[in-house]
Backbone as a chain_set.jsonl record, in Angstrom:
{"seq": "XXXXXXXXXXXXXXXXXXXXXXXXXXXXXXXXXXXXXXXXXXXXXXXXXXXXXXXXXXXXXXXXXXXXXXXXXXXXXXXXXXXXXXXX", "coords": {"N": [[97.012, 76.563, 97.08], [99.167, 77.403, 96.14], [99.411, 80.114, 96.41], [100.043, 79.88, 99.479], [102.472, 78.984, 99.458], [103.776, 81.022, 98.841], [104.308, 82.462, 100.711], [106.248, 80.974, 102.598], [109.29, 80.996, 101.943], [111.556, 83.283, 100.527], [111.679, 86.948, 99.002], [110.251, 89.741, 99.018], [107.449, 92.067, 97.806], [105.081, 93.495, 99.747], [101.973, 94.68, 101.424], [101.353, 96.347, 104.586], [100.178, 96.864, 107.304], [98.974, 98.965, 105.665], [101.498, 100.252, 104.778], [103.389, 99.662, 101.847], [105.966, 97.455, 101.837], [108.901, 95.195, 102.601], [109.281, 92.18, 102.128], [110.694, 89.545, 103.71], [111.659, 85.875, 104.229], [112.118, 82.627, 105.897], [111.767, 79.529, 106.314], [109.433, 79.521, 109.521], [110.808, 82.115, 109.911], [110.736, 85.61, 109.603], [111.284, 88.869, 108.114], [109.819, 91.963, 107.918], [110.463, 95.125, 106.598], [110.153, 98.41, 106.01], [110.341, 101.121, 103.755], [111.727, 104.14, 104.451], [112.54, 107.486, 104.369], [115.229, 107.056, 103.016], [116.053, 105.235, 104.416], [116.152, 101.343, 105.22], [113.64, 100.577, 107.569], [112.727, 98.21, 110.293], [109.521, 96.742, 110.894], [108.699, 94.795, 111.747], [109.248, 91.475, 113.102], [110.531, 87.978, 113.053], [111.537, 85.034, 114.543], [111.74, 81.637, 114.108], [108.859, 81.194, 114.596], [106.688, 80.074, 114.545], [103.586, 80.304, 115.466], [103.505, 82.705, 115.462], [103.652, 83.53, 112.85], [102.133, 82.187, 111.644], [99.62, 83.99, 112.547], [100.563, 86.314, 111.341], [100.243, 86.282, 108.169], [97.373, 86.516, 107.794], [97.407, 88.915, 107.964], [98.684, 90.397, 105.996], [99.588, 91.451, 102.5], [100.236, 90.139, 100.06], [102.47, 91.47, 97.313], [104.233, 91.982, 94.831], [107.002, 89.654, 93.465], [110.528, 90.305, 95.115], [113.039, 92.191, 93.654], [116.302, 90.698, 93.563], [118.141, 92.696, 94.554], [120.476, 93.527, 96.761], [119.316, 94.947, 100.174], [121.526, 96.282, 101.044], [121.831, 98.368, 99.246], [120.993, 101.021, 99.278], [120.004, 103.56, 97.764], [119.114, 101.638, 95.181], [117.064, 100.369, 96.332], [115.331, 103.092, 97.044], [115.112, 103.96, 94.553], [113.009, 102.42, 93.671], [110.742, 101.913, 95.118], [110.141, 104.492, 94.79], [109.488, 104.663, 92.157], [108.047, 102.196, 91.262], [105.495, 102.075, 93.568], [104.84, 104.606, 93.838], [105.769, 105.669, 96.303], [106.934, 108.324, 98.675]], "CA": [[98.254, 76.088, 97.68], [100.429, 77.994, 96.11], [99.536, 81.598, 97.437], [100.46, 79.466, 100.769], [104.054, 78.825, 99.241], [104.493, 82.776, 99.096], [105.067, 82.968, 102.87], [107.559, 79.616, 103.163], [110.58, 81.5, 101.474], [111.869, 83.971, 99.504], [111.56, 88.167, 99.365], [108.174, 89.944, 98.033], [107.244, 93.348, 98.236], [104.135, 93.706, 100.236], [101.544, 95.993, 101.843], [101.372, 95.227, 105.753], [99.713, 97.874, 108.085], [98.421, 100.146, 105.043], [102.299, 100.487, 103.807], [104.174, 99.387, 101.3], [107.187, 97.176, 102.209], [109.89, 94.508, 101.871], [109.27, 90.926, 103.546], [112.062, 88.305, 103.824], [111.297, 84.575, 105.253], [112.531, 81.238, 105.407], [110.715, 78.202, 107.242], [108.85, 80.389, 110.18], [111.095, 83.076, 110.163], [111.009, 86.797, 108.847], [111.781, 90.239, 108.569], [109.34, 93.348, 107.38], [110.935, 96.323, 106.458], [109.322, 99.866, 105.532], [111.345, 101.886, 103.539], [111.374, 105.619, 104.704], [113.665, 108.632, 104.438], [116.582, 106.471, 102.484], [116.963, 103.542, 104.995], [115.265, 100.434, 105.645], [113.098, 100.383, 108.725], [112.229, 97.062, 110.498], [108.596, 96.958, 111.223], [108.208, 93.066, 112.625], [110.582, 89.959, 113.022], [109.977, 86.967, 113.912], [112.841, 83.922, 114.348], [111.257, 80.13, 114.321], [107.937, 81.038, 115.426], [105.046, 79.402, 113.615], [102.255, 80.911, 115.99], [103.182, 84.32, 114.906], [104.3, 83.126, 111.443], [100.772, 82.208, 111.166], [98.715, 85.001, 112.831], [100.968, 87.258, 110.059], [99.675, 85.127, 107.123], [96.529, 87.535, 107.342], [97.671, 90.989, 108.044], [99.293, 91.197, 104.78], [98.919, 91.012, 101.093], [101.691, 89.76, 98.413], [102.028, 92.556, 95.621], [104.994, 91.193, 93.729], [108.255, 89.306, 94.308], [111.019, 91.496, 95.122], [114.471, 91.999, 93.377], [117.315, 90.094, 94.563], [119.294, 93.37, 94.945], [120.54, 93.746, 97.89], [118.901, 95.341, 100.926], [122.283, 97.412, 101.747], [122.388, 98.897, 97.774], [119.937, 102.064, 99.545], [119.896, 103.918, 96.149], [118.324, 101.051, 93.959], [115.565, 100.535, 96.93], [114.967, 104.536, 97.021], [114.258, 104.416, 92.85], [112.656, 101.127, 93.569], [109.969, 102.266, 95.755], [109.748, 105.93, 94.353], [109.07, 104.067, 90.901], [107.121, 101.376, 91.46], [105.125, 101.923, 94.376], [104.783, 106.4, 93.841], [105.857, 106.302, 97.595], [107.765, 109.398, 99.293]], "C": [[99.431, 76.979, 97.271], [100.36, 79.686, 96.358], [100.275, 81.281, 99.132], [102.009, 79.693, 100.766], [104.677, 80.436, 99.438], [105.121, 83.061, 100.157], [105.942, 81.422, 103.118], [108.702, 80.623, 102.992], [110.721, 82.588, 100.647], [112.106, 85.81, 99.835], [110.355, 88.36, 98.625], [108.175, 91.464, 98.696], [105.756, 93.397, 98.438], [103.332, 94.893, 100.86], [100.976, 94.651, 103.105], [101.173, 96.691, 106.353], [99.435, 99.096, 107.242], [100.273, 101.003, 104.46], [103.382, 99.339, 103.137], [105.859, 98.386, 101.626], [107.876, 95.56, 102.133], [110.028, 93.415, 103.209], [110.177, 90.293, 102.789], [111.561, 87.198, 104.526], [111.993, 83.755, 104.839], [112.177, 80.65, 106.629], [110.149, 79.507, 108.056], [109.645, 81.757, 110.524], [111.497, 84.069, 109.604], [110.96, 88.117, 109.022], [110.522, 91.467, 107.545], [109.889, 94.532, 107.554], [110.361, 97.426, 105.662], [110.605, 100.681, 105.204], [111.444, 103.285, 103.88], [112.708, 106.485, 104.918], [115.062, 107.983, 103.683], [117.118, 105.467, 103.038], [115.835, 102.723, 104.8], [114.68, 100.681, 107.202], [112.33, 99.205, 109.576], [110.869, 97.12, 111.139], [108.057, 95.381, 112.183], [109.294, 91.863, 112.119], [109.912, 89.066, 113.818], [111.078, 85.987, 113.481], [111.585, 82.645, 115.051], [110.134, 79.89, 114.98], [106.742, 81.134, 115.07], [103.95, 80.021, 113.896], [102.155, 82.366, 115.322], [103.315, 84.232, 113.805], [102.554, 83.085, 110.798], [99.694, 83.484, 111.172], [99.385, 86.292, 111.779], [100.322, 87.122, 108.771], [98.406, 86.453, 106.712], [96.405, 88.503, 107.328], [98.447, 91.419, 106.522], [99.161, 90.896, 103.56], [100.256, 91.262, 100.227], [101.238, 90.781, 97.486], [102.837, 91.768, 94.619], [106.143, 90.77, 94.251], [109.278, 90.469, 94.115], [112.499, 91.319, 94.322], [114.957, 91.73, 94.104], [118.509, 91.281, 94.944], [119.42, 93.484, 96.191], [119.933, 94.765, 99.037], [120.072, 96.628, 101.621], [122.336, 97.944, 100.616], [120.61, 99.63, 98.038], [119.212, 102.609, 97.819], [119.028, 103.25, 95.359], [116.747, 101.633, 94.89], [115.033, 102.331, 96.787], [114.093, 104.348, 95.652], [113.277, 103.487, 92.65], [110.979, 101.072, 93.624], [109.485, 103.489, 95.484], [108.811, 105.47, 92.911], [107.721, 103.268, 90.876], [105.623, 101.458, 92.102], [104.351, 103.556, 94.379], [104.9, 106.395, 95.703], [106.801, 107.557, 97.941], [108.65, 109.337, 100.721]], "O": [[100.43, 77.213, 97.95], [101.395, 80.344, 96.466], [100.853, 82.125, 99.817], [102.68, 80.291, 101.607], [105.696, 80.837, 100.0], [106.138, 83.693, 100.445], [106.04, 81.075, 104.295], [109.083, 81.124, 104.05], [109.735, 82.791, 99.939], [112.695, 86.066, 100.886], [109.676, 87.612, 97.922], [108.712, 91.874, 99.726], [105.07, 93.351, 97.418], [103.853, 96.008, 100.873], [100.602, 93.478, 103.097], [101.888, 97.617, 105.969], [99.562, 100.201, 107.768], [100.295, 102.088, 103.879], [103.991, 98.446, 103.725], [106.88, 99.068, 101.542], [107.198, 94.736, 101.52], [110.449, 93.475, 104.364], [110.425, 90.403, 101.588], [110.951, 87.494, 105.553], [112.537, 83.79, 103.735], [112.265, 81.155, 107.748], [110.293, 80.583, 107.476], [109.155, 82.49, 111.384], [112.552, 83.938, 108.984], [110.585, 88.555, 110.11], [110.723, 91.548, 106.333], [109.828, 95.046, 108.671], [110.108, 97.156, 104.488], [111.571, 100.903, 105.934], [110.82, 103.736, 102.92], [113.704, 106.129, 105.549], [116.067, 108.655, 103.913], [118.117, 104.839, 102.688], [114.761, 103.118, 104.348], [115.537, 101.019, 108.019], [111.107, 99.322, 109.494], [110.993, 97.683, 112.227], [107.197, 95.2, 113.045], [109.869, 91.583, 111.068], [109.13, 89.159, 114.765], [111.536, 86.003, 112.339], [110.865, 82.72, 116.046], [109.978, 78.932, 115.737], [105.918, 82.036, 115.224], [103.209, 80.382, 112.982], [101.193, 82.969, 114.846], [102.965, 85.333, 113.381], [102.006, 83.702, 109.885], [99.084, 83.906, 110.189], [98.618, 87.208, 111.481], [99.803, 88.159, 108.357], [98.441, 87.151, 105.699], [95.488, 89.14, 106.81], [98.681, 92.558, 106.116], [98.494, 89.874, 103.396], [100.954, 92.225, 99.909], [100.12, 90.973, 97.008], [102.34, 91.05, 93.752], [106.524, 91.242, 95.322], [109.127, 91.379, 93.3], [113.053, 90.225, 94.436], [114.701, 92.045, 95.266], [119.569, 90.975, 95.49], [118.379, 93.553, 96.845], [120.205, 95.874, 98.576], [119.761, 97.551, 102.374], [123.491, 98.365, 100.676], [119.545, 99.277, 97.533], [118.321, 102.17, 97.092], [118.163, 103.9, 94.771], [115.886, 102.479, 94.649], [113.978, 102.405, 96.156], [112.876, 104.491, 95.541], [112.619, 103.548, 91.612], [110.179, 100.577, 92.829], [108.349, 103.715, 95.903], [107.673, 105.879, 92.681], [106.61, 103.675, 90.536], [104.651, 101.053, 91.465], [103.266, 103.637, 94.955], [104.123, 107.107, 96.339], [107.643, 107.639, 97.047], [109.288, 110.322, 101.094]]}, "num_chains": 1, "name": "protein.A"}
């Protein structure tokens, strides 16, 4: 039950199509972002929509939760993801 709770709320840094990247949700709706070249890149959204909320559920795999820094503070994510993750 509580791997379930992972996907209700929160941020988490995940791996979702073989990369690395930065999910956001609350009740059925959320944002995947791939970090590349110094920005964020949105890879899938979804607003209030359980069917896809669900069929997501198995394409991806929780690594760890993510810092609450902010998503516009580029810089941290850059050392974040260079660090953590050895991505380029």
């Amino acid at each position: 039950m509580a791997n379930k709770d992972l996907f209700i709320s929160g941020r988490y840094i995940i791996e979702y199509s073989g990369k690395r990247c930065h999910f956001s949700s609350r009740g059925y709706s959320y944002a995947i972002r791939y970090f590349q070249n110094g920005v964020f890149v949105e890879l899938d959204r979804g607003c209030s929509d359980k069917e896809k909320y669900d069929v997501l559920k198995s394409r991806i795999k929780v690594i760890q939760k993510a810092p609450r820094e902010s998503l516009d503070n580029l810089v941290f994510w850059g050392e974040f993801f260079q660090a953590k993750h050895n991505l380029k």
